[in-house]
C-alpha positions in Angstrom: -1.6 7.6 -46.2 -5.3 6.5 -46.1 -6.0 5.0 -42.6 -7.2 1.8 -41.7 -10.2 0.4 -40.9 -11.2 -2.3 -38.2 -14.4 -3.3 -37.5 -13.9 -1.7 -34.3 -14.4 1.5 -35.7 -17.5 0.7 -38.1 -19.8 3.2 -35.8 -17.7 6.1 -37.3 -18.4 4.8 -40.7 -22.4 3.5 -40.9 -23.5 4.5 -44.5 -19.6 4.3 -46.1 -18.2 1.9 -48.3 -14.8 1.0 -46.4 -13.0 -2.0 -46.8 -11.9 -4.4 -44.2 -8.8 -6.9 -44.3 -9.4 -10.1 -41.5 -9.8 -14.0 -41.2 -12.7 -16.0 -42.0 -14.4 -17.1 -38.2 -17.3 -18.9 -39.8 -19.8 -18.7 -42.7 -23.3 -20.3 -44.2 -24.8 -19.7 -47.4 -28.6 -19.5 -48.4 -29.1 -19.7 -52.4 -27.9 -16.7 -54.1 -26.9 -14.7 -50.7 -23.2 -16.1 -48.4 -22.5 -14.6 -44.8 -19.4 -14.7 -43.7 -18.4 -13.6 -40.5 -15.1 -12.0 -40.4 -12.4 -11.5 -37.5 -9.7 -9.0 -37.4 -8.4 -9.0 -34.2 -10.9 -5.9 -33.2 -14.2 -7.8 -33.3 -17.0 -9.6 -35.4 -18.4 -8.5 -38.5 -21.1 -10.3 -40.7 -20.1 -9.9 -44.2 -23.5 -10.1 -46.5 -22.5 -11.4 -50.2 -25.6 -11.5 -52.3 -25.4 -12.8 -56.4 -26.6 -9.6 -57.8 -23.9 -7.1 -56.2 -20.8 -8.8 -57.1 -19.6 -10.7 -60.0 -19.9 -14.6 -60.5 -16.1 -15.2 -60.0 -16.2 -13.4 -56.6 -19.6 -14.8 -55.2 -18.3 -18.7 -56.7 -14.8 -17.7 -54.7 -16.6 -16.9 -51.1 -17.0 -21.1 -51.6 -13.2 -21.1 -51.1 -13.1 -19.8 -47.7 -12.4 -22.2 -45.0 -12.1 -21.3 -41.1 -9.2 -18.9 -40.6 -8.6 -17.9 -44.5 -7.7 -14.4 -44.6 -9.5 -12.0 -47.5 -10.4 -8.5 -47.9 -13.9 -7.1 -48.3 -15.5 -4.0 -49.4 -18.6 -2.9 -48.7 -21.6 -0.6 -47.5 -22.0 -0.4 -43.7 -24.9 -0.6 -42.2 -26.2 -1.0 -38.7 -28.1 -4.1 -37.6 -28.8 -5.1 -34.1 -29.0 -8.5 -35.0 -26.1 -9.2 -36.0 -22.6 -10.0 -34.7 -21.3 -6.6 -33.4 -24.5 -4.9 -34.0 -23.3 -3.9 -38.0 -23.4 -5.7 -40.8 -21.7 -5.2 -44.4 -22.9 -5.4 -47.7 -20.4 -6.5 -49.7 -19.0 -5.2 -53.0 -16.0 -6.8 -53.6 -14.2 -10.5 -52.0 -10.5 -10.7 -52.6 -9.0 -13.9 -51.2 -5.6 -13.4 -49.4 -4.7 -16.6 -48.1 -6.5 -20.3 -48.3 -6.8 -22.1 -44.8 -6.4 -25.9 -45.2 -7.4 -28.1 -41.9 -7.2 -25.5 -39.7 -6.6 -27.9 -36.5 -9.4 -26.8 -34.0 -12.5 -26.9 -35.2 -15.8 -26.2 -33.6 -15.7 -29.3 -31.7 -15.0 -30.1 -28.6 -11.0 -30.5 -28.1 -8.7 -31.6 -24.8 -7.2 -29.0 -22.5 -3.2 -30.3 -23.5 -4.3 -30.7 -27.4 -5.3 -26.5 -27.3 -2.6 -25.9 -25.3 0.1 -27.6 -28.2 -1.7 -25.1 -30.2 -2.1 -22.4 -27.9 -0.6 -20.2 -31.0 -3.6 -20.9 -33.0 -6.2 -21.2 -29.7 -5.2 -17.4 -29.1 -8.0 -16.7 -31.8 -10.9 -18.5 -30.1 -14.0 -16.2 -28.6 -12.7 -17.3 -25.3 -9.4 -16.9 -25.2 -9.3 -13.5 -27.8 -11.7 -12.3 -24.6 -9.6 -13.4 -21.9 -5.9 -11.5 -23.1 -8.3 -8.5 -24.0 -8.9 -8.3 -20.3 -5.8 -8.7 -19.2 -5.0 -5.6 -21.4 -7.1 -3.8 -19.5 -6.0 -4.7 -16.3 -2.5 -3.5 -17.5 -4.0 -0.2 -18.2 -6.1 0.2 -14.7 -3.1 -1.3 -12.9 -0.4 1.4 -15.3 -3.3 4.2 -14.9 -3.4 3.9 -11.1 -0.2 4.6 -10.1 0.7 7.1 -12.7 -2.3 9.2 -11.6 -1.0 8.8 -8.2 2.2 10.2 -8.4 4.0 6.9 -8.7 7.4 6.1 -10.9 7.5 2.8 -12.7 10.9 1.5 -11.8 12.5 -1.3 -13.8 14.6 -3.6 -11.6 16.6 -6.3 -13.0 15.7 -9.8 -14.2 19.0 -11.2 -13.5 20.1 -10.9 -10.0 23.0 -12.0 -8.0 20.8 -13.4 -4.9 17.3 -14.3 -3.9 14.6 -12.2 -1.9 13.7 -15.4 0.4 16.4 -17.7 -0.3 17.2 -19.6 -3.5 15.3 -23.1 -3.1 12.6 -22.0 -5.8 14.9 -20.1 -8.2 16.4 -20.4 -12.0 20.1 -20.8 -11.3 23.1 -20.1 -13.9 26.2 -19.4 -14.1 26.7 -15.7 -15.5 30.0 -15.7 -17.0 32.9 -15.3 -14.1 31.2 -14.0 -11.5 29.2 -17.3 -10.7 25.7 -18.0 -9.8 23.0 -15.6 -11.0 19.9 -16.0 -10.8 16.2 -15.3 -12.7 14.3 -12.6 -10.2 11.4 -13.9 -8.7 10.7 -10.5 -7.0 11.4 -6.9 -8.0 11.0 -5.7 -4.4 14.6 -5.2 -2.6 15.0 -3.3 -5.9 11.7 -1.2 -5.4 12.7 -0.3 -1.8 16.0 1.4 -3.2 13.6 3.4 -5.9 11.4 4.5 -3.1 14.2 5.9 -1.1 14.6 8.0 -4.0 11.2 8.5 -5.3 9.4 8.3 -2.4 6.5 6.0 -4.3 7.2 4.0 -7.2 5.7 0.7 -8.7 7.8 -2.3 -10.9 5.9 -4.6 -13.2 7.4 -7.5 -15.2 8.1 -10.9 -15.6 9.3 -13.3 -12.6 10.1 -16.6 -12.2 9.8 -19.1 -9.5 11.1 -22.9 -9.8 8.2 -24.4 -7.9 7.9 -28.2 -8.4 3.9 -27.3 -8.5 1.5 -28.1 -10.8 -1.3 -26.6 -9.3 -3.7 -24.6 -11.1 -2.4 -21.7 -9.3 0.9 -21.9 -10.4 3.3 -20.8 -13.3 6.8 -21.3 -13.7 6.9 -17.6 -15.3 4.0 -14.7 -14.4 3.9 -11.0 -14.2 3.8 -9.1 -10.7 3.3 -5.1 -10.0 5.3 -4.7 -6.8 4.7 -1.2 -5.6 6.7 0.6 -2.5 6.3 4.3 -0.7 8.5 5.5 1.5 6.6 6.9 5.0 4.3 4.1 4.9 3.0 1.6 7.8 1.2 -1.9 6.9 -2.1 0.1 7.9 -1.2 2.8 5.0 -0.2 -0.9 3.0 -3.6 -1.8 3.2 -5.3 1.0 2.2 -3.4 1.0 -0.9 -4.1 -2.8 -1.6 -8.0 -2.1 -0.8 -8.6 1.0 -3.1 -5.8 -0.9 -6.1 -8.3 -3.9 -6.1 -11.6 -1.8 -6.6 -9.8 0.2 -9.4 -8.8 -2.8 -11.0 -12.1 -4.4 -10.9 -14.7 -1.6 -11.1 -12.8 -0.5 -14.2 -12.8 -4.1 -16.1 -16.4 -3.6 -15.0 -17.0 -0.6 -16.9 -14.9 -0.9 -19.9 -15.3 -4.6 -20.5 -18.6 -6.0 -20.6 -18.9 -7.8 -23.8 -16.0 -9.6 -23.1 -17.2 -10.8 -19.6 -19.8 -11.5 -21.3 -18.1 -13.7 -24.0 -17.2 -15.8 -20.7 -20.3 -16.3 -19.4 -18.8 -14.6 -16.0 -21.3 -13.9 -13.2 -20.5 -9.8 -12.7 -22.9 -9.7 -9.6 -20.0 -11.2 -7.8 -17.5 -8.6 -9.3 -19.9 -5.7 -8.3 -19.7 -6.4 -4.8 -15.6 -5.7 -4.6 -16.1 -2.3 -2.8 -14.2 -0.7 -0.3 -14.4 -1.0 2.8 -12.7 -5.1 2.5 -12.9 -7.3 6.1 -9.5 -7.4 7.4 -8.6 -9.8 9.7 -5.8 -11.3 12.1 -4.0 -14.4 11.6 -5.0 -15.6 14.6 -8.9 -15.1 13.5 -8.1 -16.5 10.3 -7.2 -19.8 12.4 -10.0 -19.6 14.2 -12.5 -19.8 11.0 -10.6 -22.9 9.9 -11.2 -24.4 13.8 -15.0 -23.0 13.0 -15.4 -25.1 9.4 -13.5 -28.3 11.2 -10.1 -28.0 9.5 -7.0 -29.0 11.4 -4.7 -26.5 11.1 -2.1 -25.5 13.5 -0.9 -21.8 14.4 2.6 -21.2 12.5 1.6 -22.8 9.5 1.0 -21.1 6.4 -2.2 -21.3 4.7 -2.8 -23.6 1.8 -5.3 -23.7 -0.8 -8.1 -24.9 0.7 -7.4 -22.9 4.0 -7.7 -19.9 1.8 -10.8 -21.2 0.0 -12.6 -21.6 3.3 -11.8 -18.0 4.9 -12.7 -16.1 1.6 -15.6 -18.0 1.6 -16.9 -16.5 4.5 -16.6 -12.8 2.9 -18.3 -11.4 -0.3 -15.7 -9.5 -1.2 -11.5 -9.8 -1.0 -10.4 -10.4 2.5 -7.2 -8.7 4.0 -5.5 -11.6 6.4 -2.9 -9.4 8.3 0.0 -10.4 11.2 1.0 -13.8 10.2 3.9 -15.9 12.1 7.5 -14.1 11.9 8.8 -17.3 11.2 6.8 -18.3 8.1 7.6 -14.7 6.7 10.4 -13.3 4.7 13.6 -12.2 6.4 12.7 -8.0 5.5 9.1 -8.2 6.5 9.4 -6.1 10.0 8.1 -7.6 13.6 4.8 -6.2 15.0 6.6 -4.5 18.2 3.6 -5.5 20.1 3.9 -8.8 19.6 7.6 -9.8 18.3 6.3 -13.6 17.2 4.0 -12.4 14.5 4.9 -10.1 11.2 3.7 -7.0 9.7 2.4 -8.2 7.0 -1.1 -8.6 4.8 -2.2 -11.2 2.2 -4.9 -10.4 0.3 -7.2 -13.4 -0.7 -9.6 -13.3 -3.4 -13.5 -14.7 -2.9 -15.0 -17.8 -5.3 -11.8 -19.8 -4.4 -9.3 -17.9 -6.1 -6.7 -18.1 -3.4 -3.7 -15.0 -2.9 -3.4 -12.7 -5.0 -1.8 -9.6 -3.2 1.0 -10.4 -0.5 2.9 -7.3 1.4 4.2 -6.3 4.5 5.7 -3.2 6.5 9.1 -3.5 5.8 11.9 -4.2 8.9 13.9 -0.3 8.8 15.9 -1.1 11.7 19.8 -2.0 10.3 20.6 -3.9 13.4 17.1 -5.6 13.6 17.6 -6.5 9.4 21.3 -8.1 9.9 20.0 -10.3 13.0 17.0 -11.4 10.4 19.4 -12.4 7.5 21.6 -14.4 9.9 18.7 -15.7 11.1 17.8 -16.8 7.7 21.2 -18.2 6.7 21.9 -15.9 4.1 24.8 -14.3 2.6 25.2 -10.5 4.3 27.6 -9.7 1.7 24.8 -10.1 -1.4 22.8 -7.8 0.5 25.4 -4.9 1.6 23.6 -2.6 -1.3 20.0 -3.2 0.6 21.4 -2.6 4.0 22.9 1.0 2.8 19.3 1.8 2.4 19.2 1.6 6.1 22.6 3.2 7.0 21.7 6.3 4.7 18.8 7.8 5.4 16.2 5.0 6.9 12.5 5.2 7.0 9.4 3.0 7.5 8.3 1.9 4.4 6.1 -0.4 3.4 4.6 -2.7 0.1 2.7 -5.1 -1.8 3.3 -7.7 -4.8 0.2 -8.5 -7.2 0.6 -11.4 -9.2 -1.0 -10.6 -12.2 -1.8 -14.2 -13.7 -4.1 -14.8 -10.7 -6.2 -11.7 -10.7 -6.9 -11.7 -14.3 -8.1 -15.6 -13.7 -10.2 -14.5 -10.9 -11.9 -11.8 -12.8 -12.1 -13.8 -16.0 -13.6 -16.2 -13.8 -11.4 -19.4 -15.3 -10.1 -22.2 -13.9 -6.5 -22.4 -14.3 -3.4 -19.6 -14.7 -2.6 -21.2 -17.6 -5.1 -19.2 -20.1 -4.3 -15.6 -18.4 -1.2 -15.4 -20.2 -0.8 -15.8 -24.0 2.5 -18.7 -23.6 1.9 -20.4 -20.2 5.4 -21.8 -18.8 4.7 -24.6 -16.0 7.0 -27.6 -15.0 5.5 -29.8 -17.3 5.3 -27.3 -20.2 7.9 -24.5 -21.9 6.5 -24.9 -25.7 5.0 -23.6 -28.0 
C-alpha cells in the first residue's frame, strides 16, 4: 500500500511529485496563476496553479473552491522560505472532493458563545488547531515523564460508590440496585491502593466536579494526572511537582515553537520556569496578602485573586505548603509539629493563572484516618477498602493532582479553560 503524504512530511520529499488530500484554508488569484493554501490537519501548504501546467477545466474549477472545500492536488515540491510552511507546490493536477457552501465562520470577527455553538467547526482555526496540538504534547511530556521514571499508569474508576472530600460538588445517580453512585472527581484513594502495590504509579483521565462556577477557571468535566509513591514525604512531594512542571514546560518549549508562536505567547516568561521554585508557608503566603492590603483571614482558603497576588510576587510557579487542617481534605496528614496546619502543597502558576497542582503527604496512621472521617461526617463503611491500606502493610506516602485544562491555558497563554479542551462542558453549556 503506497503511504501517505501530509504536508508535514514535504521536507522528505522537495523535488517529488506527491499528491496531497486537505481542505481549502484560503486562496487569491492573479491572472493566469491561483494560490490556494491548503490544510490537512498537519500544517499549511501553498498550492501554486498556473494556466499553462494544467488543463482549462482544472484551472476554471480552482474558481469552485470556497473556505473549507476539500480537494486533492498533485504536484512538484519545492522549498520556499516565503511561503506558508516554508514549501510550496506546483501543481499538476486539482480534483475537487467536496464543495463548501457558507461555511459559518468566516474571517471576521465572531462572538465567544457564537464559536463556541460551533466549536466543531472552530477546532480548524490557526488558533485553536494550535492550542489542542499543545495539549498533545503536554500529554506526551506528562505520559513520557513517568514512564521514564519507573511509574505504572493506573486506571481507577469513573464511577464510584463515594466522594474523596464529600459529595456537595458531585454527579449523582442511581446505579441500578445498589443506590447512589457517583461521577469521580478524583482518581487518588484509588492511586494510593496502586502504590501500595507498585510502589509509584500515575492515573490520568477524565473527572468531574458539580461546581455551580462559571469562572474562567472552571469546567464541569477536565482531565487530571494524579500520581502517588509509596516512601514518600510532602518534601519528596515537592520535588516531584517542581522537576514535573519544568518537564512539562521546557519540553512544549522545545518541541512547539511555531505553535506558540501561532498564539502570539510571550516564551520569555515560559523560559524562566526552572528549578529551583520559591516554596513558601501558608502563613507567609498570608502575610503577602496583609503586604498588598488584602483582607484575608488565616483559615481561609485562597481565592482567585489571593492566588494572583502571591504568584505575582514570583517569576516562576510558587509552591504554597502547610495550609489549615481544617480547610483540607479528611486523608491529607497533620504536620506533627504543628497539628492545626496540613501537609500539603499547592502549586500556583505566575501571570494569574491560579492552581494548578494541589497534593499533600498523605495521613498513614489508621486510628489518626478514622478520627479524620468522623471528623468529616462521612460514611466509614464506603471507605473500609481505603482503610485496609492502612491495616495491611502502611507506609508514608504521599501525592499530587494536575489538572490538565489549567496548565495547558497557562502555557498557551489564553484566557479561559474553555478552549484547552476540544468539547468544553461548564454549567451553562453540555453541547455541541
Amino acid at each position: 500500500m503506497k503511504p501517505k503524504i501530509y504536508i508535514s512530511d514535504l521536507g522528505k520529499h522537495v523535488g517529488e511529485e506527491v499528491t496531497l488530500k486537505g481542505w481549502l484554508f484560503n486562496k487569491r488569484s492573479s491572472g493566469k496563476v491561483k494560490f490556494l493554501i491548503l490544510r490537512d490537519g498537519s500544517g499549511y501548504l501553498q498550492c501554486v496553479v498556473f494556466k499553462g501546467n494544467v488543463s482549462e477545466e482544472v484551472f476554471n474549477s480552482c474558481e469552485e473552491l470556497t473556505q473549507e472545500s476539500s480537494f486533492e492536488v498533485t504536484g512538484k515540491v519545492k522549498e520556499e522560505p516565503r511561503a506558508v510552511g516554508g514549501f510550496e507546490l506546483d501543481a499538476v493536477d486539482v480534483k475537487i472532493i467536496s464543495v463548501c457552501s457558507e461555511y459559518p465562520i468566516t474571517p471576521k470577527e465572531h462572538g465567544i458563545e457564537f464559536l463556541i455553538d460551533n466549536r466543531h467547526l472552530w477546532l480548524r482555526s490557526k488558533k485553536q488547531h494550535a492550542i489542542l496540538k499543545i495539549r498533545h504534547r503536554i500529554i506526551k511530556a506528562i505520559r513520557d515523564f513517568f514512564d521514564e521514571r519507573g511509574f505504572t499508569l493506573f486506571d481507577p474508576p469513573i464511577i464510584t460508590p463515594n466522594a474523596c472530600e464529600g459529595t456537595s460538588t458531585l454527579f449523582e445517580f442511581d446505579y441500578f440496585d445498589l443506590g447512589k453512585a457517583y461521577l469521580t472527581q478524583s482518581g487518588q484513594l484509588y492511586a494510593e491502593a496502586g502504590a501500595m502495590a507498585f510502589g509509584k504509579v500515575y492515573t490520568f483521565g477524565p473527572t468531574f466536579r458539580a461546581e455551580k462556577s462559571k469562572t474562567r477557571r472552571h469546567l464541569t468535566e477536565f482531565w487530571m494526572v494524579e500520581p502517588e509513591m509509596a516512601f514518600y514525604d510532602l518534601d519528596d512531594d515537592m520535588d516531584l511537582a517542581e522537576e514535573f512542571l519544568e518537564y512539562i514546560v521546557q519540553t512544549v518549549l522545545t518541541n512547539m515553537k511555531d505553535e506558540l508562536a501561532t498564539l502570539e505567547r510571550d516564551t520569555s516568561k515560559l523560559e524562566k520556569v526552572l528549578r529551583p521554585f520559591p516554596r513558601i508557608s501558608y502563613d507567609d503566603a498570608v502575610k503577602i496578602l496583609h503586604e498588598n492590603n488584602i483582607e484575608f483571614a488565616w483559615g481561609n482558603d485562597f481565592g482567585a485573586t489571593d492566588e494572583t497576588t502571591i504568584s505575582n510576587q514570583f517569576d516562576r510557579p510558587v509552591m504554597v505548603h502547610r495550609y489549615p487542617s481544617e480547610i483540607k481534605a479528611f486523608y491529607m496528614k497533620r504536620d506533627p509539629l504543628n497539628e492545626k496546619v496540613a501537609l500539603a502543597v499547592d502549586v500556583l502558576a505566575p501571570e494569574g493563572y491560579g492552581e494548578i497542582i494541589g497534593g499533600s503527604q498523605r495521613e498513614d496512621n489508621l486510628d489518626f484516618l478514622i478520627q479524620r472521617i468522623q471528623e468529616h461526617n462521612l460514611p466509614q463503611s464506603f471507605f473500609e477498602w481505603y482503610l485496609d491500606l492502612r491495616r495491611f502493610g502502611s507506609v508514608p506516602h504521599a501525592g499530587f493532582g494536575l489538572g490538565l485544562e489549567r496548565t495547558v491555558s497557562w502555557i498557551c497563554g489564553i484566557d479561559h479553560l474553555r478552549e484547552a479542551i476540544p468539547f468544553p462542558r461548564m454549567i451553562y453549556r453540555n453541547t455541541p
